[in-house]
N, C-alpha and C positions, 0 to 999 in steps of 0.2 A: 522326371523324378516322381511327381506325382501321379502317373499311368502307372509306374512301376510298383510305385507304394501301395494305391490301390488293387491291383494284384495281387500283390503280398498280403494283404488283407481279407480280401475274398476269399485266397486259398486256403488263410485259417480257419475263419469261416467253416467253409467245406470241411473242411480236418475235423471240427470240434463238433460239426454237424455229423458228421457219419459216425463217429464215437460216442455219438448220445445217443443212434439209433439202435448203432451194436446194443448199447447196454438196456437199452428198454426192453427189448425182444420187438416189437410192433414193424409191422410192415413200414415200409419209407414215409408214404404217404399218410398213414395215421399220425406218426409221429411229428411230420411237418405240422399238420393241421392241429395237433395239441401245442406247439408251439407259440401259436399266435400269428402266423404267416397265413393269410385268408382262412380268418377263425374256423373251427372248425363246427359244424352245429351251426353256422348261420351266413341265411342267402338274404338277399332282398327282400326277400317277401317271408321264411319263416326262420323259428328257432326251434331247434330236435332237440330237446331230452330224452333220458335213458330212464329205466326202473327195472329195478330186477327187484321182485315181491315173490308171498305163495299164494299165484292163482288156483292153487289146487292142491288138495291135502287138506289135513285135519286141521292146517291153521288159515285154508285159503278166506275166510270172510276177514280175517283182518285185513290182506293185500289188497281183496277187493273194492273194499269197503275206500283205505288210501284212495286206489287210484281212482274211484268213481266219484270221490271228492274233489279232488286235484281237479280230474277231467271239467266237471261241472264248474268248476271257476275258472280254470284255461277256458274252455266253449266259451262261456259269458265274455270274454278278456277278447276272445276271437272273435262274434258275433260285433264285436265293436270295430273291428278293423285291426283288435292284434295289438302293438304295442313300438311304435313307430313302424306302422306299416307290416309288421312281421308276426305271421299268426302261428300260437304254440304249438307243438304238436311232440303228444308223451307216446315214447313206444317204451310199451311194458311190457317185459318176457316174465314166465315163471322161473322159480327158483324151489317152487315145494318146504321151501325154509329150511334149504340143505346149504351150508357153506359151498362145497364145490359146484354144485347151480348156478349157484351166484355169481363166484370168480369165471363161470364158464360165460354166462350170460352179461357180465360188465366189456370182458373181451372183447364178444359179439357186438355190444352197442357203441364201444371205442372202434371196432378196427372195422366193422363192416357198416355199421348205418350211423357211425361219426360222430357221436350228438356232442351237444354244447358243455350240457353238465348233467351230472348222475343227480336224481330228484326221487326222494320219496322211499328210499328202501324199509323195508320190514324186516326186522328181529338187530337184534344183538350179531350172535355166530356171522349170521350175514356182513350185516355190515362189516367187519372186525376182520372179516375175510379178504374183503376188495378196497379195505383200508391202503395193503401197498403200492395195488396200480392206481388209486389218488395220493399218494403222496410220488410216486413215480413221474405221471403225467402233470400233474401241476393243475388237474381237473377238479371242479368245482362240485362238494359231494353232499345237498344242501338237504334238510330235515330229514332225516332217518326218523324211522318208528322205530325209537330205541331210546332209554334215556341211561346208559350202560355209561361210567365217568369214564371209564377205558378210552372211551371214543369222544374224551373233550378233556382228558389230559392225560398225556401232556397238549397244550395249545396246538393246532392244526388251521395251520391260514383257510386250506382248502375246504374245511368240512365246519357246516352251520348247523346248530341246532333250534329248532323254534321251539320246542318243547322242555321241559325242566326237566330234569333227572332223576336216577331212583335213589340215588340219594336225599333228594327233597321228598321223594315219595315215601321212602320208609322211615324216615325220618319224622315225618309226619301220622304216619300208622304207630309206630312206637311212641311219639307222644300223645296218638288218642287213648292208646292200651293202657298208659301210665295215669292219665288222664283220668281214665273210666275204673280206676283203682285194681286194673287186670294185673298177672305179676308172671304167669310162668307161660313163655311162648315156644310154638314150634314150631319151626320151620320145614315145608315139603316144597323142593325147585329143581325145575329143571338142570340136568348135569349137562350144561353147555353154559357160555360165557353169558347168555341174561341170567340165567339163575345163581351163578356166582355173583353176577354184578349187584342182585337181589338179596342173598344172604350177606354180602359185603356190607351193605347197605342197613340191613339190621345190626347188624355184629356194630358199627361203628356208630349209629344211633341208641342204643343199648348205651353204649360208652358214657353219650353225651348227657343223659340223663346225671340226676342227682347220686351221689353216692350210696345216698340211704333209699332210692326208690326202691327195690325192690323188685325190680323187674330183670328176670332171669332167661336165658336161653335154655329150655332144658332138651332140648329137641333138633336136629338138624338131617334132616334123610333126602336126597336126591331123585330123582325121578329121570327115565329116559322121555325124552323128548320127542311131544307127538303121541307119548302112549296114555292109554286107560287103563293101563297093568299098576294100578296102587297098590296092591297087597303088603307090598316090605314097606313102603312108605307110610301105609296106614298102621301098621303093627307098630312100629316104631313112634310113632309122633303119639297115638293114643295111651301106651304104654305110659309115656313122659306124662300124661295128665294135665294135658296145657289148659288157659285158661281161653286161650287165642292161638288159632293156627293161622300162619301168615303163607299165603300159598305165591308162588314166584312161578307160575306157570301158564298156557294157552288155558280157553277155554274148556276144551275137550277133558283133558287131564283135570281142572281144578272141579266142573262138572262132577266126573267119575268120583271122584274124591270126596266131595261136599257132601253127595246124597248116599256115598258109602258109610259115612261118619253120622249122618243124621240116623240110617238105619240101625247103625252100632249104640243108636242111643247118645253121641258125642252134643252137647248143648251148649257148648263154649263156642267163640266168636269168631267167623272166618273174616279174613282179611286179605285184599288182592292189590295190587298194580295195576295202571291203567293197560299195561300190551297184554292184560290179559283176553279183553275184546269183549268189553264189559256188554253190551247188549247178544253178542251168540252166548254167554254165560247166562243172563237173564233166561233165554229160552230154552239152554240145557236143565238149566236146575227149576226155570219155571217156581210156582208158588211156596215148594219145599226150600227153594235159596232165601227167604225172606230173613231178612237180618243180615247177609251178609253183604261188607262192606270193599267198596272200591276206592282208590285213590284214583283222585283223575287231573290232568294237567292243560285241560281245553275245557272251555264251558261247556255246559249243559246243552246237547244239543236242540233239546225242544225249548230252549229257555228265550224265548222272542224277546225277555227284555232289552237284551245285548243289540246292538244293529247289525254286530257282524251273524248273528245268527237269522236274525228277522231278512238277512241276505242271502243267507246261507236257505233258509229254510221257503224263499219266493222266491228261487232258481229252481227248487226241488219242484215246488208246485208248476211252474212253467214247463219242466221235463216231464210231468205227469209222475212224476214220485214222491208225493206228501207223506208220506208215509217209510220213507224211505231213508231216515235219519238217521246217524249211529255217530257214536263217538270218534272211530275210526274213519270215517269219510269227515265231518268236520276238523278232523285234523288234518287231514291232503288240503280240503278247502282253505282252511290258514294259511296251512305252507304254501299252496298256491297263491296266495292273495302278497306273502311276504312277499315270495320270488317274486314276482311282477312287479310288484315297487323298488325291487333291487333291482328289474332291468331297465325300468324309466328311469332311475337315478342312474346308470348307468349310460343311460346315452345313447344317442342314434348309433356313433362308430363303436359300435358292442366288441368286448374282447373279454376272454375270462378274467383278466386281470383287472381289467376296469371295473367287472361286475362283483368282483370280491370288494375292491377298495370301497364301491359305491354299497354294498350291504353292510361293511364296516363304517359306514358313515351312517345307519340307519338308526338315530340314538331317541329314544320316547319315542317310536313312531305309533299312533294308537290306530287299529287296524278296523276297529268299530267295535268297540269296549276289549279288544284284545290289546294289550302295551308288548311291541318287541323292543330292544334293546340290545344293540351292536357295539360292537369297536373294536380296534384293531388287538385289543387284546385278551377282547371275549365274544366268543363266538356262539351264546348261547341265549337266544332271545328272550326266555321269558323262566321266571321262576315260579308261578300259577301253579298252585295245588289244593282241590278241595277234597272234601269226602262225598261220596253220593250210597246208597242204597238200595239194596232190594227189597220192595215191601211186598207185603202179603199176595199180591195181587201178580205178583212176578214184572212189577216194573220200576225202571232205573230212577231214582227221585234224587236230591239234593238235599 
C-alpha cells in the first residue's frame, strides 16, 4: 500500500513538473535547477551571478562603473577564500541599455551559464523588461541601478533594492527648489520608463508641498533616449521660463542640454537624479556645469569619513586605481558588500529561498556608515538621499 502510494505521488510529481516547464518556455534542465533541486548557480567551491548592463553606448560608464565596483568587493570577498568556501564569480553581458538586450541577455544567463541570481542591472527600461522571467523563475533580482517605484510596487519577494528611489530623489529636489524660494520648474526626460518614473516623481512631489507654495510645473518635454538631439526639448522648457530645469536623463543627453541652455544665455538652476552618472556629467559639462545640482542615494565616494568608503577607496588603491572612484562603482560596491552578508546569513546549504528569507532578515545592518534595512515586507534597503554639486572647478562636492 505504501509502494503504491508512493508511486502515486512521484507520478504527480512528474505531472505538475512537466506543466511548469511547458509554461516557463526554458529548456528541462534550467528550469529544474531554478527549482531548487541542486540550486542552480552554486558548486562547492563557487557561486555564478548574472548582469545584464550597458557596456557599451553612450550610457556604458554607468554599467561599467557598477560592475567594476561589485567586481572590486567580490575579488576582496574571494581573495579570502570566497564565502563558505565558495568564491563569487559575476558574468556580465551588454545590453547597450536597450530592453530587448537585456530580455535576450537574462535568457542566456538563466538557461546557458545558470547562475544563482540576476545582480546589479542598469536603467529602469531594462530592468522593468526581465521583471517577468524573475517573477517567472522564482530567481533572486538583487540592486538594480534604478530607483523607478514600478519596480518596488507592488511588493516582489524576488527583487531587492539597496538604493532609495526617485521618488525620495525628487522629492527631495522639489523641496530644495521650494526651499531656495524657486517657483516655476521644467522638466526635460527621457521617453522610456526612468524618465516617466522621474516626472512621476515630480508631479507627486509638486503635490506634497504647501498649497500656497507656489511651486508650478510649467514645462514637461521628453527626450529620446541616448540622444544629444535637444532642440524640441530646449525650445520648449526655455520658452516656459523656468526657474529650475529638473533633467531625468544619462549623462550624455543632460550634458548636450546643460551647455546648450548656458549658451542660450538660460541662468536658472539645473537639477539631476543620481542614474544620471554624476561624475561622466562632471566631465561632459566640465567648469561650464558649475552650479549644477545632483541628488545622490550612496555617499560621497571620496568621503573617507564613512569606513565603508575608507574600504571602498583601499581596495581601489590595492588594484592600482586611486583615482578611479565614482558614484556608480561605489554603488556595485554596497550592493556587493549587502549581497555577501545575505549569503553568510544564508548558510552553508545556499538555496534561493534561503537567501531571500536570510536578506529579509537583514534589519539595521550598518555596512560601514551605510544602514540597509529589510523585511519581509520591504524590500528596499536604505532611503539615503543627499545633494552634491558641481563647482567651478568641474568637480562633484557635497
Amino acid at each position: 500500500m505504501g509502494f503504491r502510494t508512493g508511486v502515486k505521488r512521484r507520478q504527480m510529481v512528474g505531472l505538475l513538473m512537466a506543466s511548469a516547464i511547458a509554461a516557463s518556455g526554458l529548456p528541462a534542465a534550467a528550469f529544474a535547477a531554478n527549482t531548487g533541486a541542486g540550486e542552480t548557480g552554486v558548486t562547492a567551491d563557487a557561486i555564478v551571478l548574472g548582469q545584464s548592463a550597458a557596456l557599451t553606448g553612450s550610457t556604458a560608464v554607468l554599467g561599467k562603473q557598477m560592475n567594476a565596483g561589485a567586481r572590486l568587493y567580490f575579488d576582496h570577498i574571494n581573495s579570502q577564500g570566497g564565502v563558505f568556501g565558495r568564491k563569487i564569480e559575476l558574468k556580465a553581458l551588454d545590453d547597450m541599455y536597450e530592453p530587448d538586450e537585456a530580455i535576450r541577455n537574462t535568457k542566456k544567463l538563466i538557461e546557458e551559464d545558470r547562475v544563482f541570481a540576476l545582480f546589479g542591472y542598469v536603467g529602469t527600461p531594462t530592468s522593468q523588461a526581465v521583471l517577468p522571467l524573475v517573477n517567472q523563475l522564482r530567481i533572486p533580482f538583487f540592486a538594480p541601478f534604478t530607483g523607478a517605484q514600478s519596480l518596488r510596487d507592488p511588493h516582489n519577494r524576488y527583487v531587492f533594492h539597496v538604493r532609495a528611489g526617485y521618488e525620495e530623489e525628487t522629492a527631495a529636489i522639489v523641496r530644495q527648489i521650494h526651499t531656495t524660494g524657486l517657483k516655476r520648474i521644467a522638466v526635460v526626460y527621457n521617453d522610456d520608463a526612468y524618465g516617466r518614473a522621474g516626472i512621476s516623481g515630480i508631479e507627486h512631489a509638486i503635490k506634497a508641498l504647501p498649497a500656497n507654495s507656489g511651486v508650478t510645473l510649467v514645462a514637461q518635454e521628453s527626450v529620446i533616449r541616448n540622444t544629444v538631439e535637444i532642440g524640441d526639448a530646449m525650445q520648449t522648457a526655455m520658452k516656459a521660463r523656468p526657474d529650475a530645469v529638473v533633467l531625468i536623463s544619462a549623462y550624455r543627453t543632460v550634458g548636450a542640454f546643460v551647455k546648450e541652455a548656458l549658451r542660450r544665455g538660460y541662468s536658472g538652476q539645473f537639477y539631476n537624479v543620481s542614474f544620471v552618472g554624476t561624475q561622466a556629467l562632471a566631465r561632459e559639462v566640465g567648469p561650464q556645469g558649475s552650479g549644477v545640482i545632483i541628488s545622490q542615494v550612496m555617499p560621497h565616494p571620496g568621503n573617507a569619513t564613512l569606513p565603508v568608503v575608507r574600504e571602498y577607496l583601499r581596495l581601489l588603491q590595492a588594484a592600482g586605481k586611486p583615482n578611479e572612484f565614482d558614484y556608480a562603482s561605489i554603488e556595485g560596491f554596497i550592493a556587493a558588500k549587502a549581497f555577501v552578508e545575505g549569503l553568510r546569513r544564508a548558510g552553508r546549504d545556499l538555496t534561493r529561498e534561503r537567501f531571500v528569507s536570510a536578506v529579509e532578515g537583514m534589519r539595521n545592518v550598518d555596512l560601514g556608515g551605510f544602514i540597509v534595512q529589510f523585511g519581509p515586507d520591504s524590500h528596499v534597503g536604505s532611503k539615503f538621499v543627499e545633494m552634491t554639486i558641481i563647482n567651478s572647478r568641474g568637480v562633484v562636492i557635497r
